[in-house]
DOBA-690060 format. One line per field, with one value per residue (C-alpha): residue number from 0; residue in one letter; x negated, z negated, y negated. Coordinates in steps of 0.1 Angstrom, whole numbers. Example, Ala and Ser with C-alpha at 12.3 -4.5 7.8 and 13.67 -1.06 7.14 Angstrom:
2
k <- c(0:1)
r <- c(a:s)
X <- c(-123:-137)
Z <- c(-78:-71)
Y <- c(45:11)
This chain:
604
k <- c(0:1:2:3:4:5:6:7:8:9:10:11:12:13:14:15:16:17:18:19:20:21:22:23:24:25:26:27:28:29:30:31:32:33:34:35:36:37:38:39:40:41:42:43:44:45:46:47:48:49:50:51:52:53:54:55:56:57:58:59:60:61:62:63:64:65:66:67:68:69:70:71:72:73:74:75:76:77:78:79:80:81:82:83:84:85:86:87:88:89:90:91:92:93:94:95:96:97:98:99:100:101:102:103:104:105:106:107:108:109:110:111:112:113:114:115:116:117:118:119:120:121:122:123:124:125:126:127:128:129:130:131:132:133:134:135:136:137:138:139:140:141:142:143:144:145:146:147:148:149:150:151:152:153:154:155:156:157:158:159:160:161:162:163:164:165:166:167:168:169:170:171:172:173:174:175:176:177:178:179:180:181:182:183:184:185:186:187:188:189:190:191:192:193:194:195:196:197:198:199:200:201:202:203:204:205:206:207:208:209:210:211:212:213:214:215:216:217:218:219:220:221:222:223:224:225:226:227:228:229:230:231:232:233:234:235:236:237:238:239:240:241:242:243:244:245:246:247:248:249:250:251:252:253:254:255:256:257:258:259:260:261:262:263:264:265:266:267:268:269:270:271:272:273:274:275:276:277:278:279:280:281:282:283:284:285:286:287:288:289:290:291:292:293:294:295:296:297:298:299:300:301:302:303:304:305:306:307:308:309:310:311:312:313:314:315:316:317:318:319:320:321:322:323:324:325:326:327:328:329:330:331:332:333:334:335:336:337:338:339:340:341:342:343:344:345:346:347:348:349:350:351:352:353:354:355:356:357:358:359:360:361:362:363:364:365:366:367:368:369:370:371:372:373:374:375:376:377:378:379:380:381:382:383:384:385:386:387:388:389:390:391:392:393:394:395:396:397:398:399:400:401:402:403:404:405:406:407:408:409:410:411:412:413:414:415:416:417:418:419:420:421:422:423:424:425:426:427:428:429:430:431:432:433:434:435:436:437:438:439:440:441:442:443:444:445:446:447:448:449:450:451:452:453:454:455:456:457:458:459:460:461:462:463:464:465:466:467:468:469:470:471:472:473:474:475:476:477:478:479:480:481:482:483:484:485:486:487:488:489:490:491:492:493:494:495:496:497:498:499:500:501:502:503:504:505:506:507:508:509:510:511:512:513:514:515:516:517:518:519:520:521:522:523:524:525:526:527:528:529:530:531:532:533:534:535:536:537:538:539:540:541:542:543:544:545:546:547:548:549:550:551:552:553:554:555:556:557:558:559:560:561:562:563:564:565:566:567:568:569:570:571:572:573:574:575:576:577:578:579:580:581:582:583:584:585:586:587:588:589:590:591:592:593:594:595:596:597:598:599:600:601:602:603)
r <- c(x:x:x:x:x:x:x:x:x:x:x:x:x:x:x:x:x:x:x:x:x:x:x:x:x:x:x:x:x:x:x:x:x:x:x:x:x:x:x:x:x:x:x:x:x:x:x:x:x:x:x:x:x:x:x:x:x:x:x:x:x:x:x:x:x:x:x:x:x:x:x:x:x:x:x:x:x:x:x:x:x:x:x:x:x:x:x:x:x:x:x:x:x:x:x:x:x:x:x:x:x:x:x:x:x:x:x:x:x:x:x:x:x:x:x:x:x:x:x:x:x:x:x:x:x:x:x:x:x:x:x:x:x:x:x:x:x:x:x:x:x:x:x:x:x:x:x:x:x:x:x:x:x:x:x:x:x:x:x:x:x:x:x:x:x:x:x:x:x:x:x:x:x:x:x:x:x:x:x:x:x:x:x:x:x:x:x:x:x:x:x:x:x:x:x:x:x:x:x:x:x:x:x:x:x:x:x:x:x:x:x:x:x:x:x:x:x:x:x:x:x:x:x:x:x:x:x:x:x:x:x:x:x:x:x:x:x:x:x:x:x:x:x:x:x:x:x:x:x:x:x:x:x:x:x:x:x:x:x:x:x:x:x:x:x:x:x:x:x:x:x:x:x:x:x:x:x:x:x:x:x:x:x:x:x:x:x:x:x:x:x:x:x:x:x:x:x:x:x:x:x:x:x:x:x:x:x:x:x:x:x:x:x:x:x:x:x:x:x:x:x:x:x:x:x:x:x:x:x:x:x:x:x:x:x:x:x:x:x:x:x:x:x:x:x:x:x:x:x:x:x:x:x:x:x:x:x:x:x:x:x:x:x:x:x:x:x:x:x:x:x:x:x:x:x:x:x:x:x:x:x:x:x:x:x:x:x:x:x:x:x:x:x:x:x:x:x:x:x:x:x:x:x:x:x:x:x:x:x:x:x:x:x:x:x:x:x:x:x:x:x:x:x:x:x:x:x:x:x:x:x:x:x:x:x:x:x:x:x:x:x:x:x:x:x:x:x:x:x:x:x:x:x:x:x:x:x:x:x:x:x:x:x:x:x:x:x:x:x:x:x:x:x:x:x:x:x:x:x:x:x:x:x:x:x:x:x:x:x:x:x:x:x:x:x:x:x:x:x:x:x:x:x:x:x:x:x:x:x:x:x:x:x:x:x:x:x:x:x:x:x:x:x:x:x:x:x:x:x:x:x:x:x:x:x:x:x:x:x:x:x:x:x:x:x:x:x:x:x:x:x:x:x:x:x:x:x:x:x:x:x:x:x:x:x:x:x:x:x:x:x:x:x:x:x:x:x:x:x:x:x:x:x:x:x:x:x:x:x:x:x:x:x:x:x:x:x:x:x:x:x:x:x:x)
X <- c(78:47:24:18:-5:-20:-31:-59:-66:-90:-96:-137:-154:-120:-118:-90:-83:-62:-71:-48:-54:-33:-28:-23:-25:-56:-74:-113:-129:-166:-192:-224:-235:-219:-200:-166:-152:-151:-131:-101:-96:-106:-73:-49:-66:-61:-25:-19:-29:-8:24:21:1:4:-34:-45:-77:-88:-127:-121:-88:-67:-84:-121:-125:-158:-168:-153:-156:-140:-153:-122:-101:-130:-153:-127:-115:-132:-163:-153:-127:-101:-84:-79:-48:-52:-30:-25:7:13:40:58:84:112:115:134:137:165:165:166:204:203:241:253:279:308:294:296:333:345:333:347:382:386:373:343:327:291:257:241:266:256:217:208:199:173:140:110:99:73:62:34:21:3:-18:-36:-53:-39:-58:-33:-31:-65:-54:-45:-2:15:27:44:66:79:105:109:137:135:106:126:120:147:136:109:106:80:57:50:13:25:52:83:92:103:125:140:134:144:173:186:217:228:199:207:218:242:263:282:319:330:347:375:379:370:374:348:308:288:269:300:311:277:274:311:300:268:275:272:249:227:217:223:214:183:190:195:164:148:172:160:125:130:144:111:82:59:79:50:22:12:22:-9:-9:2:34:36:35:61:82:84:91:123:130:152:172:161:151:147:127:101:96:87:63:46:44:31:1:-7:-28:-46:-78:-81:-80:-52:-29:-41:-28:1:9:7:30:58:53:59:91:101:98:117:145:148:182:164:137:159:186:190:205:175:181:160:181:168:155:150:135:103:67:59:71:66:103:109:115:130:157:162:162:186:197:204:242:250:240:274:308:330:361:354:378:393:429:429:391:380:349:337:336:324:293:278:282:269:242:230:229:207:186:180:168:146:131:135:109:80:100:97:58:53:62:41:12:22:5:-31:-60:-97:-128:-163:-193:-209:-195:-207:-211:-192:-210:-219:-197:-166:-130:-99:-90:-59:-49:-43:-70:-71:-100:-120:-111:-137:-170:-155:-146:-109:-111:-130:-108:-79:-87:-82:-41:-41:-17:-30:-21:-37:-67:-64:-60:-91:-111:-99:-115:-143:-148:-161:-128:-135:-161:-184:-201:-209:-192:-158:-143:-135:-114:-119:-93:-110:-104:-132:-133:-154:-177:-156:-123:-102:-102:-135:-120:-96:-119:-142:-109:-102:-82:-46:-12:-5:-40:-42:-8:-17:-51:-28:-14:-39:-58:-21:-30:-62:-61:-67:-95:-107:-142:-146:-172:-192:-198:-222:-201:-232:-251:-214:-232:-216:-227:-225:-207:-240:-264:-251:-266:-258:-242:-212:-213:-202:-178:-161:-137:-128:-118:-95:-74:-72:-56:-39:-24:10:21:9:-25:-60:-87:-124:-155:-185:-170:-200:-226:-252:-233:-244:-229:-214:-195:-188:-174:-149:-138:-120:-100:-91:-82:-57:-42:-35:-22:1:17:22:34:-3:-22:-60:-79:-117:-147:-175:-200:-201:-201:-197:-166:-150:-161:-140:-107:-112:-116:-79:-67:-78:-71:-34:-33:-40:-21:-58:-56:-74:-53:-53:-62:-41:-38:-39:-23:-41:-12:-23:-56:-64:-102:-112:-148:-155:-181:-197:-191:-193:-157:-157:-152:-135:-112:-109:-91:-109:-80:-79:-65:-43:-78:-94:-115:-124:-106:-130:-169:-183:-196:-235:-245:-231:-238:-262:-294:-293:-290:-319:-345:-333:-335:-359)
Z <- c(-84:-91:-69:-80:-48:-21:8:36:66:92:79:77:58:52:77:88:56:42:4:-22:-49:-79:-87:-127:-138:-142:-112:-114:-83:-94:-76:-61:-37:1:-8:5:-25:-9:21:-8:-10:24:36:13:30:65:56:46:78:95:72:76:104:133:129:140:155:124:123:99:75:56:22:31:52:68:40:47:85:90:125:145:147:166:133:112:128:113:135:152:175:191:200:159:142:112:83:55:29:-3:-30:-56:-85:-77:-121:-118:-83:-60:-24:-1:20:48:45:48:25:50:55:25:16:43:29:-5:9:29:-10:10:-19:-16:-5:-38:-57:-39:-36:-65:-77:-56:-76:-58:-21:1:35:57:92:115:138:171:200:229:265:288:267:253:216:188:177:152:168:137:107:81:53:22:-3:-34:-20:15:45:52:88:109:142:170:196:233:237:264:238:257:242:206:191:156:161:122:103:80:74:50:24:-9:-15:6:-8:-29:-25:-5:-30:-6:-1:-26:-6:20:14:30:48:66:72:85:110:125:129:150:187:192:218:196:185:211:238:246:239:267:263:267:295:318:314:325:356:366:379:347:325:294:316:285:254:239:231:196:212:234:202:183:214:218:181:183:219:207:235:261:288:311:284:277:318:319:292:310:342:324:308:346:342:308:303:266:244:224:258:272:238:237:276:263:232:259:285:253:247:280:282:249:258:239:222:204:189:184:162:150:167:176:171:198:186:204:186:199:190:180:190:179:156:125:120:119:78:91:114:101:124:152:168:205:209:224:192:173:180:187:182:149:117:92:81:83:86:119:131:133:96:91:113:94:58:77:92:59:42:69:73:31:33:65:69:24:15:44:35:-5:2:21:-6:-30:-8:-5:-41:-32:-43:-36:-52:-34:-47:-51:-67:-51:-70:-61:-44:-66:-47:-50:-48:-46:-16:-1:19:-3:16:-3:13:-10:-40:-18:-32:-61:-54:-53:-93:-94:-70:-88:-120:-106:-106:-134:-163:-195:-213:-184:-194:-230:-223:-197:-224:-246:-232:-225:-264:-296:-300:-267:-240:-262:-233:-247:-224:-225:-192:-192:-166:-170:-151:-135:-115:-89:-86:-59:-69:-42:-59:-67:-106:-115:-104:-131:-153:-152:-165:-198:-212:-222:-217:-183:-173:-192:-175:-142:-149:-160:-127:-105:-121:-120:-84:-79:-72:-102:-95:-115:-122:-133:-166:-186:-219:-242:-274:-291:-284:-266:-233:-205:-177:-140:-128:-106:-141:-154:-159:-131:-151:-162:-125:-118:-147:-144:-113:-125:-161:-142:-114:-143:-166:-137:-116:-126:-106:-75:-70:-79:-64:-75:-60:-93:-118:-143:-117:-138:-168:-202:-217:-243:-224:-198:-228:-234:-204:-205:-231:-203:-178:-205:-218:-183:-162:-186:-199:-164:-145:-119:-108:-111:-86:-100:-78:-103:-119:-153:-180:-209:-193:-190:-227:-239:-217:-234:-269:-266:-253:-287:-310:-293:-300:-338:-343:-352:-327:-342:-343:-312:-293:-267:-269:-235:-229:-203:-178:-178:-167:-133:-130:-92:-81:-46:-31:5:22:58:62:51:20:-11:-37:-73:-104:-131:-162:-195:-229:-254:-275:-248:-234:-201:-194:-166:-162:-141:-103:-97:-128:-127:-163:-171:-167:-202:-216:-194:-206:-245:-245:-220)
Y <- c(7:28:42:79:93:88:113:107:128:118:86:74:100:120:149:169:184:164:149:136:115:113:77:64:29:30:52:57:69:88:99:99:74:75:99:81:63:30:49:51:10:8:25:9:-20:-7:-2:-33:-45:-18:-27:-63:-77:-43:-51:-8:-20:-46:-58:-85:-84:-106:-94:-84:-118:-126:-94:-64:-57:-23:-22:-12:20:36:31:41:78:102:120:90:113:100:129:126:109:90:96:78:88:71:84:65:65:36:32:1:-4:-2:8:-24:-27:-45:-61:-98:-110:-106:-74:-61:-79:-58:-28:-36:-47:-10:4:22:10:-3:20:12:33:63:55:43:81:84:85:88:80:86:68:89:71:87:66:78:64:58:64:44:15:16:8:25:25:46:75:87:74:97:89:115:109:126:151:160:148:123:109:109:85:98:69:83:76:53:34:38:63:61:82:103:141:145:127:147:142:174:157:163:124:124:156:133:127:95:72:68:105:129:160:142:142:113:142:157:119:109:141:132:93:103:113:152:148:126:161:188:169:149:107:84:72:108:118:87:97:137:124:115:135:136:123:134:116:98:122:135:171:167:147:173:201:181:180:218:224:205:216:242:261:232:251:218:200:233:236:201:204:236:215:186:214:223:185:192:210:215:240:229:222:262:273:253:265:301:296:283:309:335:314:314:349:359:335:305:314:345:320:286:284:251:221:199:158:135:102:71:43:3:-29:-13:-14:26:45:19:7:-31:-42:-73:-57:-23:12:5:39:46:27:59:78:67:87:58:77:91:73:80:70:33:30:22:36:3:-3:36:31:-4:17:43:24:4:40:55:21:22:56:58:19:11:31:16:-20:-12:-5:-32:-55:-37:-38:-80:-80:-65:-82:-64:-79:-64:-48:-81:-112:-145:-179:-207:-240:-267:-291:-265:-282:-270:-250:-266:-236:-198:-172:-138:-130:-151:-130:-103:-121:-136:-169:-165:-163:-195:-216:-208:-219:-255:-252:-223:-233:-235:-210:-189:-203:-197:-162:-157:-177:-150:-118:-140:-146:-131:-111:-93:-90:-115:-131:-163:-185:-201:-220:-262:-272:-311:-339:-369:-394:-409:-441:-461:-491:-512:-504:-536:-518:-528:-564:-562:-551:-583:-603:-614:-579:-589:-571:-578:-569:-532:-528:-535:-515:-489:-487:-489:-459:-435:-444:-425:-392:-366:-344:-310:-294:-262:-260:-236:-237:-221:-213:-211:-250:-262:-273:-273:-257:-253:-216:-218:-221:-192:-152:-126:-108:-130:-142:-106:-103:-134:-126:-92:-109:-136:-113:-88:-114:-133:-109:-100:-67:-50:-33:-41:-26:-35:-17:-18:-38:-29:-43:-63:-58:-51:-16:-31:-54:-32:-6:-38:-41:-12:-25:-51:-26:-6:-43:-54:-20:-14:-41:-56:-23:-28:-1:-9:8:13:23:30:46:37:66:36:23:60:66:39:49:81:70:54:81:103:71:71:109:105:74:55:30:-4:-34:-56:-30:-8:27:51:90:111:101:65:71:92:106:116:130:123:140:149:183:194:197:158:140:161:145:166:151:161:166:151:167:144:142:124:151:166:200:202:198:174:187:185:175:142:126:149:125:113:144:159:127:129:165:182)
């Protein structure tokens, strides 16, 4: 898959307008300083936590460590508001990727046997997909939860599950079932489309009627206690016709104070007053959902619907609506949980490096246990060197050489073995050598455990260094050259990766960065200011153009490389791609002057 854009709204400096960021392969985030750059990899962070650990409230986090503390959902709200939702809503192209289906064997046997035919055959058009969550604070539980999970297929919105404030109630007010993928003809009836087949197998009163779920909470006084008023807004724009449901909302308004609960009081009294059947004309759907904590559907279980959702007497010929619900089911589930499951995996290979790189201890060994957080400061790129394969090496050692970056250095990893002065070896050794003796030598030292130690050395005097005895600058370089070499797919995002670098190393690097994002299919997130770097993408972009590209290098088009200026405004932070012609120049000047420093000390 590739990411293609992501969209923030309320998140740090990000206010309620919401921003979107086109995403390339290689994405550079510009800017001056504060401006919110660092708020970009800070919530693909976030959602990683969100996506994999339900970590909404995260100080500390499996990728920043003991470095990154993000200080809690409080810090990270923007105005820090909680009567605010986060969102956060990232895009992609599948390209090779198929939709997940959550089938067993037998399953899917049974399937083949009635010729129902399998839900990749039908799915596997879909082409791009989109996952938006919404997460809010909630006042009864004093914690934050997602209290909204959106699913868009093909640019529609496919499904889109809802969280109470209070979690109990969590629910679908949007599955739509007439979406374009689904007009296709069933394979065991021609004359049929999945959509019409779908609509019979879920219960009617899925969709006119409130879900079981829904129904046992209107029984009760205040049953939207612990709605906030945007739960409250959602619930009156799918209330169609539900005079029971918009009264109970008006009575539940009688408690708030706001502004936004007086207005929304007034829009209902106006309903009320019109009659609902002149205003509503669309069946609503309030579909119950379980085995959730909010509205972020479970990628291990899949989106299990209110039993009462499914018509049990729909079939068709000798089909039983047994074997019609689980096709049914594993369609729905690929289309409404895939895409949050599909980015979850994608966010599985996330590596973030920090503004500053630290150097590794001289007593470093190998770390037994994998932490990504190391990779924050650094260190991650020097700990793995100590199981890297050779020819990973060879290729690190590579861009570190004349042919490349030309810093000087090339990296040793030499095997050892430690042996202690008490060690029955130096025994042997005092004996007269013959073959029995070398043998049994032989064998006591395959006994000693093989150790590693990481070297530097000078290519020009070959000494061999210490990481620790080495310039800041290649200190800082080093762990962006190994995770860009290392790291095979997924996302990188690095925050300065020119910091204490010369210009013309850092003018190589971005030969790195083109090399690596596009021959391994990564998207390499850049927070930077560095006009060389830039310079460089944009020269292979021309060279590409007129076919001058020199050898060994790659060449780039303006698709591969996405330009965003970030800058501060009352209304919150402001995202604006700045465009790029197939000869490698802007289409659009830089804001405030940004660049123009070394044109205003050569010139005036």
């Amino acid at each position: 898959m590739r990411a293609t854009s992501l969209k923030l709204k309320n998140f740090k400096s990000v206010g309620e307008s919401p921003q979107e960021i086109e995403l390339a392969p290689i994405t550079l985030l510009f800017g001056p300083n504060s401006a919110g750059k660092s708020s970009v990899l800070q919530a693909l962070i976030y959602l990683r936590e969100a996506l994999h650990h339900h970590n909404l409230n995260p100080d500390k986090t499996v990728l920043g460590g003991d470095w990154l503390d993000l200080g809690g959902f409080k810090n990270l709200i923007h105005g820090r508001d909680l009567e605010r939702a986060i969102e956060i809503t990232i895009g992609y192209d599948l390209d090779s990727i198929s939709l997940p289906i959550r089938l067993t064997d037998h399953e899917r046997a049974i399937l083949d046997e009635m010729d129902i035919g399998q839900p990749e055959n039908y799915l596997d058009q879909v082409k791009r997909l989109e996952v938006s969550i919404q997460v809010r604070w909630s006042d009864a539980l004093c914690t934050p939860y997602i209290a909204c999970c959106e699913s868009h297929v093909d640019g529609i919105l496919f499904s889109r599950i809802n969280c109470s404030a209070d979690r109990k109630q969590i629910y679908l007010d949007c599955l739509d079932l007439s979406h374009p993928i689904l007009k296709q003809a069933c394979s065991f009836d021609e004359d049929r489309e999945l959509s019409n087949l779908f609509t019979d197998l879920i219960n009617p009163t899925s969709t006119l009627l409130i879900s079981r779920s829904l129904a046992s909470m209107m029984a009760s006084n205040r049953p939207f206690k612990g709605f906030t008023i945007d739960d409250l807004e959602s619930l009156v724009d799918n209330s169609h016709a539900d005079l029971d449901l918009l009264n109970k909302v008006k009575d539940e308004l009688g408690y708030r104070s706001s502004r936004k609960a007086h207005t929304l009081s007034k829009l209902i009294y106006e309903l009320l007053d019109k009659g609902v059947d002149s205003v509503f004309n669309q069946p609503r759907q309030f579909i119950g959902v379980e085995g959730q904590k909010d509205a972020l559907p479970s990628i291990h279980i899949g989106l299990i619907l209110d039993p009462d959702s499914w018509n049990s007497e729909a079939e068709h010929d000798d089909i039983s609506s047994g074997t019609l619900r689980l096709f049914c089911q594993a369609c729905i589930d690929a289309l409404a949980v895939g895409p949050v499951e599909l980015l979850s995996n994608w966010l599985e290979d996330f590596t973030y490096i920090g503004p500053l790189r630290d150097l590794p201890a001289r007593n470093m060994t190998q770390q037994l246990s994998p932490d990504l957080s190391r990779w924050a400061k650094g260190l991650g790129a020097w700990e793995m060197l100590y199981s890297a394969p050779d020819k990973l090496i060879d290729e690190i050692n590579y861009w570190m050489g004349d042919a490349c970056l030309k810093t000087g250095y090339q990296v040793i990893v030499k095997k050892y073995r430690e042996v202690d002065i008490d060690n029955p070896v130096f025994t042997v050794l005092e004996k007269e050598p013959d073959q029995d003796t070398l043998l049994l030598l032989k064998e006591m030292l395959g006994e000693i455990p093989e150790k590693s130690r990481i070297y530097l050395q000078d290519e020009e005097n070959e000494l061999e260094v210490m990481p620790q005895d080495i310039g800041v600058g290649i200190s800082q370089l080093f762990p962006v050259v190994v995770l860009t070499v290392s790291q095979q797919r997924g996302l990188i995002a690095i925050e300065q990766p020119e910091l204490h670098i010369h210009p013309a190393i850092q003018v190589e690097l971005a030969d790195l960065f083109a090399r690596y994002a596009i021959k391994h299919n990564k998207l390499i997130l850049l927070e930077t200011h560095s006009e060389h770097l830039m310079l460089r993408l944009l020269r292979r972009i021309r060279q590409e153009s007129g076919d001058e590209v020199p050898p060994g290098k790659d060449g780039l088009t303006k698709e591969s490389i996405s330009v965003q200026y970030v800058e501060p405004s009352s209304a919150g932070t402001q995202f604006r791609k700045l465009r790029i012609d197939d000869s490698g120049d802007f289409l659009d000047d830089w804001p405030n002057g940004f660049f123009e420093e070394r044109d205003e000390e050569l010139f005036f």
